[in-house]
N, C-alpha and C positions, 0 to 999 in steps of 0.2 A: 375344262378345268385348267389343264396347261395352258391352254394360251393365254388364261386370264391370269395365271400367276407373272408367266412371263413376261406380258402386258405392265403390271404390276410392277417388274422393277425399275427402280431408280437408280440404283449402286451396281457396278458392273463385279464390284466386291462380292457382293451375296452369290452369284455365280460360280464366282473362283472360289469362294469361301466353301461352299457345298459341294465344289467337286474337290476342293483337294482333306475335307473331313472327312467324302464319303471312302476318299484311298486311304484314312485311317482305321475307318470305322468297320469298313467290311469284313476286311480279311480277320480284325481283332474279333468281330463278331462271329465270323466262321470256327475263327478258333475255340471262342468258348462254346461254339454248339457241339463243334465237335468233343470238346472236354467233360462236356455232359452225358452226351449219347454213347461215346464208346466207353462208358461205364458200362452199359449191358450187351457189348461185344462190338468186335472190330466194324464186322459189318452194317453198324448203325454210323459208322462216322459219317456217309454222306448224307445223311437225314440231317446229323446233328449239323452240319455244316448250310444245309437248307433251312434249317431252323436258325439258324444266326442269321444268314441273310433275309429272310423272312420280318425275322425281327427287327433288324437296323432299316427295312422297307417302313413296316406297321410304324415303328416306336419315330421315324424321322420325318413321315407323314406327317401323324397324327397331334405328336405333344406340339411342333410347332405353333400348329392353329390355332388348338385353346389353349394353351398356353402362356405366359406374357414376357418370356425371358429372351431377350434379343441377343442373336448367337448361339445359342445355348445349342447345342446339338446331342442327341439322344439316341441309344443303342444298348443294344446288350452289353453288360459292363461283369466285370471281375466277381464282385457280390452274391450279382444274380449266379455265375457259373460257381462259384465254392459254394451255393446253399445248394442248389440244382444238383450239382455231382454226389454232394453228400447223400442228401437225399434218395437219388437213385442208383447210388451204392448200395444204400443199409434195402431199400427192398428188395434189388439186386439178390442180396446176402440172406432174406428169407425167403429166397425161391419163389418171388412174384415173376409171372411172365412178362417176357418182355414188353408186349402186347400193353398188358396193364401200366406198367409202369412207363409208356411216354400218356398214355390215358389221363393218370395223376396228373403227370409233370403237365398238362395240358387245363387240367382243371384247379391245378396250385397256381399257374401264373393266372388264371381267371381270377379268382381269389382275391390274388395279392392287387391287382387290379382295383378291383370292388372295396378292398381296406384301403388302398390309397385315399379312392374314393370317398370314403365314409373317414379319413383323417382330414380333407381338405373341407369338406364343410362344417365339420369339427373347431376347427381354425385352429389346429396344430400346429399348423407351419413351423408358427411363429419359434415353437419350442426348442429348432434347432440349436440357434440363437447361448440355450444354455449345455451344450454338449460341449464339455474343456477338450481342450487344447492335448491332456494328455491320450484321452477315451479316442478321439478322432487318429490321431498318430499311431497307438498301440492297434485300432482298429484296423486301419489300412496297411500298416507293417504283417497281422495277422494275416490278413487276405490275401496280400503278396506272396509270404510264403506260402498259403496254402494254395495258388495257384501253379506255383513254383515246383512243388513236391506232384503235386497234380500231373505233371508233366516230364516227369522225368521219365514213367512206362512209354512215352510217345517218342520224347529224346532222344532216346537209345533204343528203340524197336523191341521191347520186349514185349511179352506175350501179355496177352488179359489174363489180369484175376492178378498179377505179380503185386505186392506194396512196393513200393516205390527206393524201403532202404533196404528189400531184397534187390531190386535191380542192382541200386549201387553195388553190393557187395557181391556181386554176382556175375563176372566180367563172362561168364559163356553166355549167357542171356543177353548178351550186346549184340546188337547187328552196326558192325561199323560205319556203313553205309547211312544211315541213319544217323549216328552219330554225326557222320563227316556232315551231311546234311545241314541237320540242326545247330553244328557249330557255327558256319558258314555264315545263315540266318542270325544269328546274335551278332557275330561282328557285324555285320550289314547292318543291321539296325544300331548298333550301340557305337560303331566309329562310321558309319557312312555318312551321316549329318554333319558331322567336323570338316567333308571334302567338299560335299552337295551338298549348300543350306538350304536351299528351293523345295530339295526333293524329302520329303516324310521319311524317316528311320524305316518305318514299317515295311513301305516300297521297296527300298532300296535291300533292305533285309529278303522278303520275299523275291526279288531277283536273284539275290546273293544264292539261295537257298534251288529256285529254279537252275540258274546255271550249274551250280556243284552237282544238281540232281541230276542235270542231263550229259553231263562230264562224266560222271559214275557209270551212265546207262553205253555210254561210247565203247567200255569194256564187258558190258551186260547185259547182253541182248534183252533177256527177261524181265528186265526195268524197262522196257519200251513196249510192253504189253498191260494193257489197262486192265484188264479182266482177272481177277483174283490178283492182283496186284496191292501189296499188306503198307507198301511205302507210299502208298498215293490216294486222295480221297475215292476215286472213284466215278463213275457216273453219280449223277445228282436226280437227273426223271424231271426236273423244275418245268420243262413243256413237253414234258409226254403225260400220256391219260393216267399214268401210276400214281403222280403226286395229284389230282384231283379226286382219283379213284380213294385213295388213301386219306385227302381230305375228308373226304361227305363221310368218308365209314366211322370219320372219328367223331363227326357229328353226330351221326346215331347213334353211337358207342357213347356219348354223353349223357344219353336220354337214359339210360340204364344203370346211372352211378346212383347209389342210395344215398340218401340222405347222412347216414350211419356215415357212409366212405367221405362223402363233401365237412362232415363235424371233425373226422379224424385229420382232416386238412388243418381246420381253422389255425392252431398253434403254429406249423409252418408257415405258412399265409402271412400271418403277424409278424414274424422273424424276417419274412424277405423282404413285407412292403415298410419293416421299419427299416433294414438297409438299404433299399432301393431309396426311400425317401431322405435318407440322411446321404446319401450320394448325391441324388439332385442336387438338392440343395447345398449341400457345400459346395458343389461346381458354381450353383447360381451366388453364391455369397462372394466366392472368387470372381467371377467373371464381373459382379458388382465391381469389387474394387478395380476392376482392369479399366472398367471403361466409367466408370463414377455414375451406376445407374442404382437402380433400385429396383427389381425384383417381387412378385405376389407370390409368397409363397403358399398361401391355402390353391388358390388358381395353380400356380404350377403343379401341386399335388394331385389335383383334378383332372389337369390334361394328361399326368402323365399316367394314374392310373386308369383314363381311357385308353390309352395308349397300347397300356401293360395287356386288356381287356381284349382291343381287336389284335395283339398281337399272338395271343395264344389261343384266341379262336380260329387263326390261321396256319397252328401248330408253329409259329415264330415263340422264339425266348422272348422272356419278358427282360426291361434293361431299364436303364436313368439316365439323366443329363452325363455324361462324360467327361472328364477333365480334359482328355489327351487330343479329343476331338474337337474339342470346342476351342480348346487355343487355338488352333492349328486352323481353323473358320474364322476365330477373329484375327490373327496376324497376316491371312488371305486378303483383309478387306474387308470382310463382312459386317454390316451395319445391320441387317434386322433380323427379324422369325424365318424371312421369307428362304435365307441360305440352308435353315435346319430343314424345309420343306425339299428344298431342289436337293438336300442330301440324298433324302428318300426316295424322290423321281430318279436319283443317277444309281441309287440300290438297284431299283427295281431293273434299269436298261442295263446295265452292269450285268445282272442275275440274267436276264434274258440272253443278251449279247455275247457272255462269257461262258456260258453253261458248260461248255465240251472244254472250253481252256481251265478250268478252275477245277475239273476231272485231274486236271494233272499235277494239282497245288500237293506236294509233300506234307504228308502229317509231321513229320520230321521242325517241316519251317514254319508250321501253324505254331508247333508245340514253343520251337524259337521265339516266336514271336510273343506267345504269353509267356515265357521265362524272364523275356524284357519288360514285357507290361509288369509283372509280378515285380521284378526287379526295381524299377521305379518308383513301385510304390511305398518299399519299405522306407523307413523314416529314419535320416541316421542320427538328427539334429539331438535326439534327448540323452546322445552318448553324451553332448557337452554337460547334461545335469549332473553328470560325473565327476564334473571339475569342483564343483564348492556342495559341503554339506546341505547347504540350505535347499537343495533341489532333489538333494537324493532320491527324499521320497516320491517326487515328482518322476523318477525316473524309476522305480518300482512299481508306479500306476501301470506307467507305459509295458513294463516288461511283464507286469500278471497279464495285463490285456491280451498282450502276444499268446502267452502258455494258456490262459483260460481258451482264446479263442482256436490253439491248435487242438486242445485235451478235449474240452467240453462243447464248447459252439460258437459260433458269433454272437448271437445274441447275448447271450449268458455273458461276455465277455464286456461286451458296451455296458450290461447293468453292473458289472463287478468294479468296471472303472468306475460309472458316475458314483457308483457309491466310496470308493477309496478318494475319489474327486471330493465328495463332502463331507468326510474325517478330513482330508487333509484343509478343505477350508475352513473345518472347525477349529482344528489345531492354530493358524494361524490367526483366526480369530481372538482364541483364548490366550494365545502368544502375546497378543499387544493390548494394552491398556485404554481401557476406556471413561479413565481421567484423565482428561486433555490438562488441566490445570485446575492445584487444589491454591485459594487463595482466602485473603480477611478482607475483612470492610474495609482497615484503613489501608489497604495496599492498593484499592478500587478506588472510584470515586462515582458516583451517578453525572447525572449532566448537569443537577445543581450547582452554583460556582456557591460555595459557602463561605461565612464567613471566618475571620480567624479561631471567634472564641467555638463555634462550630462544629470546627474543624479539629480543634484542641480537643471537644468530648468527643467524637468518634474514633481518634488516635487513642483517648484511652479504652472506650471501650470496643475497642474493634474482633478485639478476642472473642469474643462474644457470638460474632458471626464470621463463618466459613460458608464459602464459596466454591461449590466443585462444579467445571464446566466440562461436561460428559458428551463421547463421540464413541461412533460406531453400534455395534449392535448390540443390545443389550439382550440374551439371553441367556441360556441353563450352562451355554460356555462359562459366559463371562460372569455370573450372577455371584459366585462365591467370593472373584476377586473384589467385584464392586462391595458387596456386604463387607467384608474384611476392613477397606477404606473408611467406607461409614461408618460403622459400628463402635470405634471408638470415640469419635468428635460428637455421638451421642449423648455421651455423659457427662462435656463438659460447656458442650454450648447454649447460647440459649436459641440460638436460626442458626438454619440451615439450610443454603440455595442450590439447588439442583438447574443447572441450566442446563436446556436439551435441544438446541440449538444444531448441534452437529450430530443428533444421534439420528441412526439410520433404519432403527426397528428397534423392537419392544417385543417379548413374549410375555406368558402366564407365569411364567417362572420367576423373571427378575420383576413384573409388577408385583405378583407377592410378597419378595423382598423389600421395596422399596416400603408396601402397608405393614413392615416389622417396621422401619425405620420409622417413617409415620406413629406406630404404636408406642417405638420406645421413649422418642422425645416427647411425648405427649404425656408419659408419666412424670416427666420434672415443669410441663406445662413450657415446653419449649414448641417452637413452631417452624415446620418445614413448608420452605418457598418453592416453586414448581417456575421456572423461567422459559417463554419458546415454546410451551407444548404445540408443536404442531397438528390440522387438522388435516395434512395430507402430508404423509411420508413417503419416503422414494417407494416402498413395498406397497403403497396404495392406503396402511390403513391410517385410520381417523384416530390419533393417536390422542386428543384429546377425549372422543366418545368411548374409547377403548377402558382409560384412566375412571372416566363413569362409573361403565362396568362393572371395575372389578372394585370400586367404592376411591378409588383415588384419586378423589377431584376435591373443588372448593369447599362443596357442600360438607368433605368431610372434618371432623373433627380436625385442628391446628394445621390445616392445609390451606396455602395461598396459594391465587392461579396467578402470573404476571404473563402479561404478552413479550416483553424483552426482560432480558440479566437487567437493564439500568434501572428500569420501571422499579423491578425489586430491589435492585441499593437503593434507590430512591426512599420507597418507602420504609426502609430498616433505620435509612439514615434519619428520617422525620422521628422516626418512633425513637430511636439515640439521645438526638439533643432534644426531645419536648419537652424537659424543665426550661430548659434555654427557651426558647421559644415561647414558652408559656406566658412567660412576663411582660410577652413584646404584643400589642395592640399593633395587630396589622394594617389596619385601616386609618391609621393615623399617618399625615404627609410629611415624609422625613425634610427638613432642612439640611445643607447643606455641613454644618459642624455637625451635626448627629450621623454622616455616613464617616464607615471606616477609611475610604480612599484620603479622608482630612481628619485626621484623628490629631489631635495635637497640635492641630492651625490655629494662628490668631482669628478672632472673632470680626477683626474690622476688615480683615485681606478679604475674608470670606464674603464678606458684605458686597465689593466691590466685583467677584466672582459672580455673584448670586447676580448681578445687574445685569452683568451680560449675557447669561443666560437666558432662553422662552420657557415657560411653563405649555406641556401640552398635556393631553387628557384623549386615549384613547379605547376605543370601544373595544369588548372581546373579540380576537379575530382579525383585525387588521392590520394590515401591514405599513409594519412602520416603515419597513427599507425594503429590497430590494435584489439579488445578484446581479452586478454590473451598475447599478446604479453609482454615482460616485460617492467618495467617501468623504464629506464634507461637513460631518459634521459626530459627536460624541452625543453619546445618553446615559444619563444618571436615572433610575429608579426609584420613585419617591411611594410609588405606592403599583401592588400589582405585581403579575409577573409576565416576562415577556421571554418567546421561545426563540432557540435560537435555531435554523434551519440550513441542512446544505447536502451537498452529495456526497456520497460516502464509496469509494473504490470506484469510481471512474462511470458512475451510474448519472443519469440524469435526474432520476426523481430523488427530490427533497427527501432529508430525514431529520429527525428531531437530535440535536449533538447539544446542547447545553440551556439550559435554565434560567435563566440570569431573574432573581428575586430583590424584596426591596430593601433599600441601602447600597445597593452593586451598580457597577456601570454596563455599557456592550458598545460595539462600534469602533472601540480605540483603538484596534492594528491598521485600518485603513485611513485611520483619521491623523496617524502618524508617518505612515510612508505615502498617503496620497493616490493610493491604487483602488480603481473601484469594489466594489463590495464584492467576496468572495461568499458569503450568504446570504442569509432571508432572514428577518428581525418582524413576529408578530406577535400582537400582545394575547396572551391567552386567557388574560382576565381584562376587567378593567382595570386600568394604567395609566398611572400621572407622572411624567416625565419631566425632569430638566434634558434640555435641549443645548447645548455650547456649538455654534456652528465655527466653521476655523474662518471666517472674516470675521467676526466677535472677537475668538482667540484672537488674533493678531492684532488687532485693535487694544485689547489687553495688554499685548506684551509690550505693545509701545512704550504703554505707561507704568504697570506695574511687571518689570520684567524677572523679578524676582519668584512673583506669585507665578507668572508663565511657566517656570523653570519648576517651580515645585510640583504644580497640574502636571506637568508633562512628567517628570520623574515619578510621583506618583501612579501614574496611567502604567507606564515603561515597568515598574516595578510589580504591580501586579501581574500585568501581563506575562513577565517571567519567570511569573510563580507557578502561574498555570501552565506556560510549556514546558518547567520543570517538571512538575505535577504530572502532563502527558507524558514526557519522555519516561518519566520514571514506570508508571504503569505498562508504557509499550515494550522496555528493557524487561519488565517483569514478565508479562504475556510469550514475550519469544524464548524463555529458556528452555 
């Protein structure tokens, strides 16, 4: 199996990579076993210490292979040791035996395992994803400390059963030796990396910590004997018959756990594999962004609850991806799974090789060394939510998280954030307004180009209809402000357009609101227009079949569906001017004095016009022009209507931007500066055109240059009305 992984590599990285996480990952491993086990007496630290290394074996093995996170390297981690110690405190504290109590702690990390397990085919993964920013910081600052506090009975050599702010207060309970040790250790790790970048904090710490120890022992003979010896782990047994004798017994000692005792687990179980799994995977989210990959996390949750699985059937801690570890593999070099493997291969020769040396590791510089890990992990960044109100309460998530997770638990703590996480995104939800823009018909315009007298009726009646274009999420936050909006332009309009275009979700709440608004216009027989209802919203639902549902679609009573805001001016505006309209015989072929662009022309210039003009006559659907085609030539609309088509913010596909109806022209900005066509001109009915190509034009102006001059200012004049027309509307949209 070694020589095929060795075989196996390509990157001489993955090598270096796995040997220099595995001198992170050990000794932090050792230390949290230890921080576990001599919760039920001194004499368990070397167990707990074999149990870390055990685990960083199992957990650097195993998650690699089925796993899919390249680099990721995996160990007993901080989490696991704050649930573990707590844990085998409180049973500690109701006189379970010792005996029993690594039993448990052997069939909790199985457990936690098996729920890993049963979350990655779940496809939970994914759900990390919404753990904010503040739950994850208050989380990891909690754990730090309670790491931290953890460690101070070991710091200072004081006796078991001590709390931790009796030691402080309690300076006869100091063994200075210890002290002097463990300070050592901290600086070694927290200023050694500023002299030696090469060499890991951790190393250089645990030498730090080694030399002060045996500097001490030069004055004291009795620190140079291992045997009852309170300042040093001890023998380990890792190849003597003790540590297998001790395996097999725990396996039969399994056969004998009731059912009753495996149920009383299950709630721990839950707690650890939801921290274990929110570890991974924040490391895998980080280590994403390091190297621009992408991550499985159902799979990762799989391999590493195998992991967690053979690691405490081996009586190894259960652990997770690791931050500290795994940078320190990918700034090595390290390119794939294969370095998180050779981690575990150099555990294992490590653990064989060093056995009688790591007898002489200081609990003093273990406890050092999590003081720093703890140290690291607290978060200071959400002091700055201090600096401006808007964040405060952003920075009171953070600090309950801390006090919940020291008072009550961790887990209880991550549920207390994400819940204060979503009051506080209710709150700015309801904070900000979800009318984007309240507006009239005549401050709009659809893509019809109308004409003046038109134009004139919708100006005056444009009061009539109001226009609200709504964004964000519409529910029980926001439902009261929206109603408030509405509720008055009820009584005095006759339409009413709700465009929803930018809205991001819809509850039961605010659609029932909207079917009052619905209700109240429909008693003056007023009609509410629905713009955009989409049938896929960012939250997945079908906000059109939703609207069904709850009776707020077409089929109801004075409810219009439009697919765009213009479709609905559109048709407000037809409904506006229909006296206008009424009178005019649409199927009749306009001459050239009956359009508005020659209102007030002599009758004989016109004639001479109309000669050089084609009559054309196109079918529904065709394209009369073209983008990029050149612009060679204008069109008058005699009969029909023709759309007018282009790109709209820098998109490729066509969209429908203006209407051009009969009596109106199109074509004339290109037919005046010469530049090919900037859209698409198709006729959407049948259409009978005048055609003025510009060698005609010119031909014309030779002879009648007068009539050229008034074609061309006429053209120019319109024209300007319209981009007046646009400017004005987009001046209005941006306030």
């Amino acid at each position: 199996m070694t020589s095929i992984l060795f075989n196996k590599f390509r990157n001489p990285g993955d090598l270096w990579g796995g040997l220099a996480s595995m001198l992170v990952a050990l000794p932090a491993a050792m230390a949290f076993g230890v921080t576990v086990y001599t919760t039920l007496g001194p004499q368990y630290a070397p167990f707990g210490a074999l149990a870390g290394m055990l685990g960083a074996a199992a957990l650097g093995l195993i998650a690699p292979i089925f796993g899919g996170t390249d680099r990721l390297i995996s160990a007993p981690c901080a989490p696991a040791a704050a649930v573990l110690s707590v844990f085998a405190l409180e049973l500690s504290r109701q006189g379970t035996p010792a005996g029993n109590i690594i039993l448990l702690l052997i069939v909790l990390g199985i457990l936690t395992g098996l729920v890993q397990i049963l979350l990655g085919f779940l496809g939970t993964g994914r759900m990390i994803k919404y753990i904010p920013y503040t739950v994850v910081s208050g989380y990891l600052s909690g754990v730090g400390i309670i790491i931290i506090s953890g460690q101070i009975r070991n710091f200072m050599g004081a006796a078991v059963g001590s709390s931790w702010w009796q030691v402080v207060v309690s300076p006869e309970m100091w063994d200075w030796r210890s002290i002097g040790i463990g300070s050592a250790t901290v600086l070694g790790a927290l200023l050694g990396p500023r002299l030696i970048k090469k060499v890991p904090g951790t190393i250089i710490g645990i030498a730090a910590g080694l030399v002060t120890y045996f500097a001490l022992a030069a004055n004291d003979p009795s620190m140079m004997i291992l045997a009852d010896n309170k300042l040093v782990l001890g023998p380990l047994g890792i190849v003597e018959a003790g540590y297998l004798q001790t395996l097999t017994s725990r396996w039969h000692d399994l056969g004998e756990i009731k059912l009753a005792q495996v149920g009383a687990l299950c709630g721990n179980a839950l707690t650890l594999a939801a921290l274990l799994s929110i570890d991974t995977l924040k490391t895998c989210v980080v280590m994403d962004q390091k190297t621009r990959t992408r991550h499985e996390p159902n799979r990762e949750l799989c391999a590493q609850g195998l992991a967690n699985v053979a690691s405490s059937l081996i009586c190894g801690m259960p652990g997770a991806g690791t931050m500290g570890a795994s940078m320190v593999n990918l700034n090595s070099g390290a390119q794939t799974r294969l370095s998180g493997v050779m981690e575990g291969v150099l555990v294992l020769v490590a653990a064989l090789a060093l056995n009688s040396v790591m007898a002489w590791l200081p609990i003093a510089t273990l406890a050092g060394i999590l003081i720093v890990i703890g140290l690291r992990m607290i978060d200071l960044e959400p002091l700055k939510f201090l600096e401006s109100r808007g964040t405060a309460f952003d920075f009171a998530v953070v600090s309950s998280v801390i006090v919940i997770a020291l008072t009550v638990g961790l887990i209880a703590a991550s549920g207390a954030g994400v819940a204060m996480s979503i009051l506080l995104f209710v709150r700015e939800q309801v904070g900000g307004s979800v009318v984007r823009h309240k507006s009239f018909i005549h401050q709009r315009s659809s893509t019809w180009t109308r004409s003046e007298e038109e134009r004139r009726v919708i100006a005056q009646k444009g009061e009539q209809v109001v226009i609200f274009e709504l964004q964000g999420s519409l529910f029980f936050g926001t439902t009261y402000e929206l109603y408030s909006v509405l509720e008055p332009e009820t009584r005095k309009r006759n339409y009413m357009i709700l465009d929803m275009r930018l809205v991001q979700s819809v509850d039961i709440t605010a659609a029932h609101m909207l079917i009052q608004i619905r209700d109240m216009l429909a008693e003056r027989n007023a009609a509410l227009l629905l713009s955009n209802v989409h049938e896929q919203l960012p939250n997945g639902r079908n906000l059109r079949e939703f609207f069904a549902q709850v009776g707020l679609s077409e089929k109801s009573n004075n409810v219009l569906d439009f697919p765009t805001l213009e479709t609905a001016i559109e048709w407000i505006e037809e409904e506006l001017i229909g006296d206008v309209k009424s009178t005019v015989d649409k199927q009749v072929l306009l001459h050239l004095q009956e359009m508005e662009l020659f209102h007030g022309r002599k009758d004989d210039t016109l004639v001479d016009l109309e000669a050089c003009m084609e009559q054309l006559s196109c079918k529904a659907g065709e394209t009369i022009y073209a983008i990029g085609d050149p612009g060679l030539a204008i069109y008058l609309v005699r009969r029909g209507e023709v759309r007018i088509m282009a790109p709209v913010g820098g998109s490729r596909q066509l969209h429908h931007v203006a209407t051009i109806g009969r009596g109106d022209f199109f074509g004339g900005l290109a037919f005046l500066d010469g530049r090919p066509r900037s859209d698409s001109a198709i006729a959407y009915t049948d259409t009978d055109l005048y055609m003025l190509s510009m060698e005609n034009f010119n031909l014309l102006a030779e002879e009648h240059k007068r009539l050229a001059f008034v074609l061309t200012l006429a053209i120019s004049r319109t024209l300007a009305h319209r981009l007046r027309q646009a400017n004005g509307e987009r001046a209005f949209l941006n306030k």
